[in-house]
N, C-alpha and C positions, 0 to 999 in steps of 0.2 A: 727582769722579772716577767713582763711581758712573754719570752722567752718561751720562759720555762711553765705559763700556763697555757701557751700554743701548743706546749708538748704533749703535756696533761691532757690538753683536750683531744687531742689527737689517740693517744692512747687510749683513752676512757671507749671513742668512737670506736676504736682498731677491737676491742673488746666485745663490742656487740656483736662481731661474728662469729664470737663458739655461746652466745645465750641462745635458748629454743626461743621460738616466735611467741607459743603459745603462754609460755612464760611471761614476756613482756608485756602481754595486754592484760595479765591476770592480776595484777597487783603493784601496787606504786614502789617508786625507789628507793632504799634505803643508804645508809649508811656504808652499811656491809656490801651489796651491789656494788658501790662507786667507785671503794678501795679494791675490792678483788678485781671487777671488770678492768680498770684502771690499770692493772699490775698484770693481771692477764694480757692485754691488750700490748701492755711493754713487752711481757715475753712475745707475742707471736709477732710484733718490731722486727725483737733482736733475732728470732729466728728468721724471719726475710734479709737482714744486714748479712746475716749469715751466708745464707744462699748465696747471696748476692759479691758478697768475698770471696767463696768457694770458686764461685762463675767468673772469675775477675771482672764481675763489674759493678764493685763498689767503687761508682763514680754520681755525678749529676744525672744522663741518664739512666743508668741503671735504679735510680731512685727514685725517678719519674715513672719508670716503667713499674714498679712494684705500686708505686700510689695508683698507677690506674688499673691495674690488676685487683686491688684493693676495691675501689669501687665496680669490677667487674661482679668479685665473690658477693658483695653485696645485693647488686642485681638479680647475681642468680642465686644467693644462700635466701637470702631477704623478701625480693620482689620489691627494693627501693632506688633509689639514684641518690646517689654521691651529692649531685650536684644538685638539688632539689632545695626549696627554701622550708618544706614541710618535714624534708630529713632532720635539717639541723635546728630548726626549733623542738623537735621531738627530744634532740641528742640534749640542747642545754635546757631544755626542762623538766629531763630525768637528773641532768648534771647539779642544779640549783638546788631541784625539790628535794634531795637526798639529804641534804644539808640538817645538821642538831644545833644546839646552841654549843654543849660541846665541842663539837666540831669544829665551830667556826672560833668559837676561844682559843683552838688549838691552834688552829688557821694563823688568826689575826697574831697570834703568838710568833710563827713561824715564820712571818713577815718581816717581823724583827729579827729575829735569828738569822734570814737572808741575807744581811748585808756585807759580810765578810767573803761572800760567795764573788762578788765584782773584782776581786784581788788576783794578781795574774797568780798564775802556777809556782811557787819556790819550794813545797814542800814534800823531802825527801824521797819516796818510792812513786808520788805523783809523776814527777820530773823527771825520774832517773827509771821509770818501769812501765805505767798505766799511761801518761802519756803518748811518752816517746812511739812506745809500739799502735797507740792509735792514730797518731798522725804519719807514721811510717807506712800503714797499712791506706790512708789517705792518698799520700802521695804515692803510691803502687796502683793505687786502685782496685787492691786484692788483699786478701790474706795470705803471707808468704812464711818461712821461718827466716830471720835474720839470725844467725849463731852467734854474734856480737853483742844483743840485746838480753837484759836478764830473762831467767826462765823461759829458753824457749822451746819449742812444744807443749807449750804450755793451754790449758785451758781456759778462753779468755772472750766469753760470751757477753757479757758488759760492756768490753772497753769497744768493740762496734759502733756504739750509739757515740760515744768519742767520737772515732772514726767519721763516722754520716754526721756530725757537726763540723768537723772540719775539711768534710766535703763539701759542704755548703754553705763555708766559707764562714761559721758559727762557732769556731772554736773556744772563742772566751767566754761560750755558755756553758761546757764542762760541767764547773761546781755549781750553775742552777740545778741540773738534770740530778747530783747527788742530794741537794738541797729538794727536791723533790720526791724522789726514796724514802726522805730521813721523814716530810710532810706525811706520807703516804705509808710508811712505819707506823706512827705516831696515832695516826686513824687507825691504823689496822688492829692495834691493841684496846683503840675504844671498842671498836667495831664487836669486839669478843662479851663485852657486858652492856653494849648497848642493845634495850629491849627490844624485840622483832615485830611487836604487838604488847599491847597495855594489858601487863599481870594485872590490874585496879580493876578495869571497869571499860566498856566499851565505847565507841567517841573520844577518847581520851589521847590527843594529837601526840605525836612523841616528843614535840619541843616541850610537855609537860612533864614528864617525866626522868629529867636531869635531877643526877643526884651528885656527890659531893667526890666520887671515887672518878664519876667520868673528866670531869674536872681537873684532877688533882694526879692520878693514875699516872694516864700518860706524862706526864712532866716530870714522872722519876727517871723516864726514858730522855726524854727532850731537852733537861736542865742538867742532867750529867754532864762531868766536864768531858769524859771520854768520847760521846757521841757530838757535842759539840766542838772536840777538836778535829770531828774527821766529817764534819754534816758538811761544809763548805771545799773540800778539797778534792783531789780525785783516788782519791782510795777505793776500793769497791768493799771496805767493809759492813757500809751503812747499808748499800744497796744487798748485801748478801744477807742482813739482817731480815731485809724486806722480806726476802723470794724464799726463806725460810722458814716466814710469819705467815704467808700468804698460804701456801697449800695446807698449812695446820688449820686455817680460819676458815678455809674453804670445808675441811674435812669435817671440822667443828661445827661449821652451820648448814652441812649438807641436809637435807631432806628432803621427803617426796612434794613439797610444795616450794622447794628452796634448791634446787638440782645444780650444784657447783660441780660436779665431776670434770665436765673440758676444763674448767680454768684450774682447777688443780692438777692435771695433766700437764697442761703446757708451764703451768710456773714454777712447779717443779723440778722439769725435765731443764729448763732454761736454766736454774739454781745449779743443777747438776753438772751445768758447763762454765759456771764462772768462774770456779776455780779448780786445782786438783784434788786438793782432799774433800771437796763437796760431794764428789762422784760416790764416797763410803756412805753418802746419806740415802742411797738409792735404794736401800731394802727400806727404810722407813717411809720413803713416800708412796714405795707399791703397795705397803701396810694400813699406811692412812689411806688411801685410795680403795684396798679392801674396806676401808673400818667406813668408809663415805657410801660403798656400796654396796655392801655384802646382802641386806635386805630390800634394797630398791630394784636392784638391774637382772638381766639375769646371767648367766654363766660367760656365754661367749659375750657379750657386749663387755663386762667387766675384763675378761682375757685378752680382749683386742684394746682396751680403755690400758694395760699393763703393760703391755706390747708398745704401746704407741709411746708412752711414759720413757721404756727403757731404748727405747732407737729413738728420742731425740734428746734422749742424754748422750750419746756417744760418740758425736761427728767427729770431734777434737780427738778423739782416740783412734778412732777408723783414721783417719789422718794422718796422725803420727805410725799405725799401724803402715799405711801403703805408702807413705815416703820414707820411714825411718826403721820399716820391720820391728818396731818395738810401741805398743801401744801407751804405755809409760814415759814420762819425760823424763828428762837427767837429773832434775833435782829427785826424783821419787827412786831413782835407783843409788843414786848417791846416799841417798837417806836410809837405804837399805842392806850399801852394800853389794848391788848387784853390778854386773856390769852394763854397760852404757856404749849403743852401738856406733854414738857419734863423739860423744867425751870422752877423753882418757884420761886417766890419772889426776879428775878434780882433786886437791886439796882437802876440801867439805864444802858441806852442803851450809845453805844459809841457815839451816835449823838448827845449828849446831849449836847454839846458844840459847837457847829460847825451850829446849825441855824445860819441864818442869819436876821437882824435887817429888820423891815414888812416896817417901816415909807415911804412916797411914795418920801420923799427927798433924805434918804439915799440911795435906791435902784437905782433914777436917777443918784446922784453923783458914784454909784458902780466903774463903770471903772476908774474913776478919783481918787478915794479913792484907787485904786488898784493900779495904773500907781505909785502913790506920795508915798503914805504908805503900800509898799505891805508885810510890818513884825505883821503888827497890830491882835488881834484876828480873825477876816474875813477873813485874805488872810492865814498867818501866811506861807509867802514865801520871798524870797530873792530877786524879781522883775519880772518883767515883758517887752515886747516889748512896743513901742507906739501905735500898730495898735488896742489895748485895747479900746483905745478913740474911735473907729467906733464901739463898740459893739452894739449900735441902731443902727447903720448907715441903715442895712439892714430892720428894722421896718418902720423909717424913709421915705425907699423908695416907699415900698409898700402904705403908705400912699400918697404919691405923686399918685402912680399910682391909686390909689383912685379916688383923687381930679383932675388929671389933665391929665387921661386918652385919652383923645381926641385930646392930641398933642405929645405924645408918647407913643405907648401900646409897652409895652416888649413883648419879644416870652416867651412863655409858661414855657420854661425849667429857663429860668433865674425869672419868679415870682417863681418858683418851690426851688430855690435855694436858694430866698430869705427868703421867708418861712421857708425853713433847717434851713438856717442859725439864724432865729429869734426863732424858735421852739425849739432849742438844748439848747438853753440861759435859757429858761425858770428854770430849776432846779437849774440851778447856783445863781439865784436869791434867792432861798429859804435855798440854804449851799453852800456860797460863798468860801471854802478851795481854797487856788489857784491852788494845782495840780486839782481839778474838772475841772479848766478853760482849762483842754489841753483836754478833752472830745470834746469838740466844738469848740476851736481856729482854728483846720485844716479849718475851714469851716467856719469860718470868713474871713482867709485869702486867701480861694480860693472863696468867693463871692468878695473879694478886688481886685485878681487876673483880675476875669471875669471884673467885671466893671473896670477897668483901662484900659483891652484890648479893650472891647467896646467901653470906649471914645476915646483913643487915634485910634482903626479904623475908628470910624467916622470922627475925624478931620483929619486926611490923606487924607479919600477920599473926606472930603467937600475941603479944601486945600491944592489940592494938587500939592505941591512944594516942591524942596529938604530944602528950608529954613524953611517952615514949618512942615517939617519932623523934622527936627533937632530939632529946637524946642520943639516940641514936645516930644518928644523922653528923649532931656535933662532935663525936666520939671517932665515928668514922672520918670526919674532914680531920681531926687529930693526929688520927695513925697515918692518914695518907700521908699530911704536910708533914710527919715526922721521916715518911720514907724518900721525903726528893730531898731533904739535907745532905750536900754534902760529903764527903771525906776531909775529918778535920784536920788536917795536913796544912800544913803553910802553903804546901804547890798549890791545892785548889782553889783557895784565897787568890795565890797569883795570877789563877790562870783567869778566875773570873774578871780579875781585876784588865787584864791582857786583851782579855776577847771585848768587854765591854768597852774600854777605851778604845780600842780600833774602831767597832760596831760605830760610838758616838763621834769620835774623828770623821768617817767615812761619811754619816749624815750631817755634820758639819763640811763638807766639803774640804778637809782640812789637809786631805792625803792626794799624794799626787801618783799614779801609779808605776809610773816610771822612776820615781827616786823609791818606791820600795820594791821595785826589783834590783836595785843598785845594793839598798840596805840589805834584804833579806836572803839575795839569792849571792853567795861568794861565786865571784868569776864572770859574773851575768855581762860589765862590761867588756872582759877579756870575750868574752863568747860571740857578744858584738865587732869588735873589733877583727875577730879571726876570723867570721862569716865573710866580712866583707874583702880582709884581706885575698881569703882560697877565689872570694868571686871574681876579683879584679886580676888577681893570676890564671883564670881560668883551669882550678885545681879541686873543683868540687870531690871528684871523683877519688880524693886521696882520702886518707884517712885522718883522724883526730882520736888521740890519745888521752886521758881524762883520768888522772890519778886518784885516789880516795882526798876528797876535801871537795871536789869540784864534779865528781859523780851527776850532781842536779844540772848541770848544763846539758844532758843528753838530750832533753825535749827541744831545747833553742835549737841544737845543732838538725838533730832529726827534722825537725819542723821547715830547716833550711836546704834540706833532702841531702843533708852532709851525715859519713856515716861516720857514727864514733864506737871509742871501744875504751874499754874499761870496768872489769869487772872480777871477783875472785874464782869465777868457774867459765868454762868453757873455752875456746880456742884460743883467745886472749889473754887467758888468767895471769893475773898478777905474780902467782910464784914462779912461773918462768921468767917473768923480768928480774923479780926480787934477786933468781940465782942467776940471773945473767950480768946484773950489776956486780955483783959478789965474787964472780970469776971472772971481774974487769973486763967483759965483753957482752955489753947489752945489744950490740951492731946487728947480729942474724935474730932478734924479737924482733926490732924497730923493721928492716930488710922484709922478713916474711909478710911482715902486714902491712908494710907499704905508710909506713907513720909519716906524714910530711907537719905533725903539730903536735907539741905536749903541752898540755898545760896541767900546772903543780903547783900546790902552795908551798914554797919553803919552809914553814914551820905547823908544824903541826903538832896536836896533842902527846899522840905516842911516843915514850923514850926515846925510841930505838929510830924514831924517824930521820935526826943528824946521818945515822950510818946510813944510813939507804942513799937519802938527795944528793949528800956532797961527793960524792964517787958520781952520781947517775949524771949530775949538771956536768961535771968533769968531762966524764965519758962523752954526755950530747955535745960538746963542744969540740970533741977531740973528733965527733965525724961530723963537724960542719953545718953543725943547729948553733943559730943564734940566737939570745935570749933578750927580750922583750918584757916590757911593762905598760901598764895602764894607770889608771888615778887608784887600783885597787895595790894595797901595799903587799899582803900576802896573797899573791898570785900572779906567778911566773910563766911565762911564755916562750916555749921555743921551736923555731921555725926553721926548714931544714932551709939548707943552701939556697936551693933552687927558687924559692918562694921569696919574692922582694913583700915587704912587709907598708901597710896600708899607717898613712899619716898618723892612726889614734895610736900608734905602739909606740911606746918612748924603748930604744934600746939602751941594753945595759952594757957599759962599757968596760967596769972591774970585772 
């Protein structure tokens, strides 16, 4: 934990070099300051991790060198020193003062939520995707393409700060740094209704002015099961959620006394690289970036502010462009259909499952089908909050303000918002997964936030009396505590029931880490055992094989700078072994790629899996792989000829 507020501060600091000077002596810190600066300050991070992988030297010094470059810009952006005692009591008494009650509820909340984060890596695309390629990228000391590894050319702006943690020898702090997105989320949606200056009356501190949405709001976000299954793991959906939140909140609260343009610049453009399909978001942040600027700046500042925006969304594509002549990675042309200058003949793409149904019925009933059923193909999640059911709500309004503009026009920044909030929905419509749905939720529930402040200030000041405060007030804690309920599904019962009992095991000390890598992760001790076997043969350099069941071992292996393969696209792909077992000759698969290790579970869910193994076991027998075991019962090990195998392998002798 410790960790991951060294992070935070680091960042928050790293932040201060795109605010103007004259800015910072002009008015104390907010709320909204802490979370954008904070989030800004990550992006211009991961854009130096960047560089610094680009340059192959994402190492220990290359990391040293960026930190003191860092305080060089300061020297000369600033006119401060790094290393001064009047620097960093300046930094943590902007850092402290910013703080609401709010805030800190949310905080102390999130402190609890933290504790699942200590739990090593077993979960699915962590281990088998976001990891592997960050520790792989560690141990290179560079950014390189491994064509063995999923999605690669892919865009992968986030998993860097992976990377510089297990550069520095940090690596089981991973799920803090996500756990700190999801903290920094969670703010960024108060940040949207928390006041900038006292509507009441002048004097009036802003820890007095907590009301019952700032409160209650964010915890539609924070108490869902969906963001709580992915706050603690290494998924980058919670962090995409952020960087999505953050240039809207910027744009939101831009003004000529509140000047966010740099940090919506770089958090944007950062957003833009962390995954593929973020990159389609790129005409709405030069939009928000117009809507933050169009009356403050003037022509060419704004032009070069756009410019800057769309060249540092692009590295990853410039990239793939001058190694790969195709700017595009293979999953995006497989998804299309086009061809693919380094894949041949993928099978499909991993999307192939995960459209979503076009009908104009089912797309309406979406939320509702999600709130009720959120296990089903569409969602395939454990639940969700109620605030779900407003997912048009923000459509909705903007057609009011259509039709009935002339008895209430909104201010600009709240159609702006509306719009966010309508415009980010759009893709979820077309691949409804419900981790997709934490991309945009922040920004559902801070368009909820706004309009509950808005009506409940309006009724104050049209009635205004203590009983209609009350009222009011209690009305609104109502609707909030009615939108963080739940999906009453039996999975969201269990999952709460799941997370909470580990959460209290964990502060019971009751959990031992290493027996729930043994539970949770299938193959973890086979993974063990074959690391050490390839070492003691001195065989690093061979390959490892990794059947579907067993896919999550990719991290162990990579992390042991052993390379594995196993995947349904790219040079590896699974259906060329499938048809090479099938035409009783899998020998020229295992040959090309130099396999000296399988590992498999014998039994598996799928029918058809009997026909596949017992020909493939056959066949690896029949070229001089012998088959081994561990204390794990379904999962099978074979190791070619050459490789004498390490005391933990029991072999099998039937």
């Amino acid at each position: 934990m410790a960790m991951a507020h060294l992070l935070w501060l680091y960042f928050f600091t790293t932040g201060h070099l795109l605010r103007r000077k004259a800015l910072e002596q002009s008015r104390s810190f907010l709320i909204t300051d802490l979370v954008i600066t904070s989030v800004a300050g990550m992006a211009v991070a991961g854009f130096c991790l960047l560089l610094l992988g680009f340059t192959h030297l994402l190492n220990r010094p290359g990391i040293l060198l960026a930190l003191v470059f860092e305080g060089l810009l300061f020297l000369w952006l600033k006119g401060e020193n790094w290393l001064s005692y009047s620097f960093w009591q300046k930094i943590c008494r902007r850092f402290v003062g910013a703080w609401t009650v709010p805030a800190l509820f949310i905080y102390l909340l999130f402190l609890i939520l933290a504790v699942p984060a200590v739990l090593p890596p077993t979960f699915s695309d962590s281990v088998s995707y976001h990891l592997a390629y960050a520790v792989d990228w560690a141990n290179a000391g560079r950014i390189y393409v491994d064509p063995f590894l999923r999605f690669p050319y892919y865009a992968n702006n986030f998993l860097l700060f992976y990377s510089a943690l297990f550069v520095l020898k940090l690596g089981s702090y991973c799920h803090f740094l996500n756990w700190l997105c999801g903290l920094l989320t969670c703010l960024g949606v108060l940040a949207f209704f928390t006041p900038v200056e006292n509507p009441f009356r002048e004097g009036t501190s802003t820890w007095k002015l907590s009301r019952p949405q700032h409160f209650l709001i964010p915890l539609c976000v924070a108490l869902s099961p969906v963001f709580l299954r992915y706050l603690n793991v290494a998924y980058i959906d919670v962090p995409i959620g952020l960087f999505l939140l953050i240039p809207i909140l910027c744009a939101y609260r831009s003004s000529s006394g509140q000047p966010f343009e740099r940090e919506l610049v770089v958090s944007a453009a950062f957003c833009g690289g962390m995954k593929l399909t973020l990159i389609g978001h790129l005409p709405f942040f030069v939009g928000s970036l117009l809507f933050a600027t169009a009356r403050r700046l003037p022509r060419r500042q704004i032009a070069v502010l756009c410019l800057l925006l769309v060249s540092l969304s692009l590295p990853w594509y410039l990239r793939n462009l001058f190694e790969a002549h195709d700017p595009t990675p293979p999953v995006f042309n497989l998804l299309f259909k086009h061809p693919d200058p380094i894949f041949k003949d993928d099978p499909f793409p991993y999307t192939a499952d995960t459209m979503t149904e076009r009908k104009p019925a089912h797309l309406l009933l979406l939320p509702f089908l999600f709130f009720t059923y959120p296990q089903s193909e569409n969602f395939r999640e454990w639940g969700i909050t109620a605030m779900i059911l407003l997912l048009y709500a923000p459509i909705l309004f903007l057609l009011a303000q259509v039709f009935w503009r002339n008895r209430w026009h909104a201010p600009p920044r709240l159609i702006y918002l509306s719009l966010a909030a309508a415009y980010l929905t759009l893709p979820w419509l077309f691949s409804s997964l419900g981790r997709y749905a934490l991309h945009w939720y922040p920004v559902l529930a801070a368009w909820v936030g706004v309009m509950v402040s808005d009506i409940c200030a309006r009724a104050e000041t049209l009635w205004s009396s203590r009983l209609t405060t009350s009222i009011t007030r209690t009305a609104t804690a109502i609707f909030c505590i009615a939108l963080i309920l739940p999906s009453p599904a039996r999975s969201s019962k269990r999952f709460y029931r799941d997370y909470y009992g580990i959460t209290r095991s964990l502060l019971g000390s009751d959990t031992n880490l290493k027996d729930y890598l043994k539970k949770d992760l299938s193959g973890y001790l086979a993974s063990q055992a074959v690391i050490a076997t390839l070492v003691s043969n001195q065989k690093t350099n061979t390959k490892v094989l990794l059947l579907p069941g067993v896919v999550g071992l990719t991290f162990y292996f990579r992390k042991a700078n052993m390379i594995t393969l196993g995947d349904y696209t790219g040079p590896a792909g699974y259906m060329e072994l499938w048809t090479g077992v099938e035409q009783g000759n899998c020998l020229p698969y295992l040959t090309r790629l130099d396999v000296s290790v399988v590992i498999v579970q014998p039994h598996h869910e799928e029918a058809w899996w009997p026909r596949f193994y017992d020909p493939f076991r056959s066949q690896l027998k029949e070229y001089g792989f012998s088959e081994y075991r561990t204390d794990e019962r379904n999962v099978a090990i074979f190791l070619r000829g050459d490789i004498h195998p390490n005391r933990k392998l029991i072999p099998v002798t039937r």
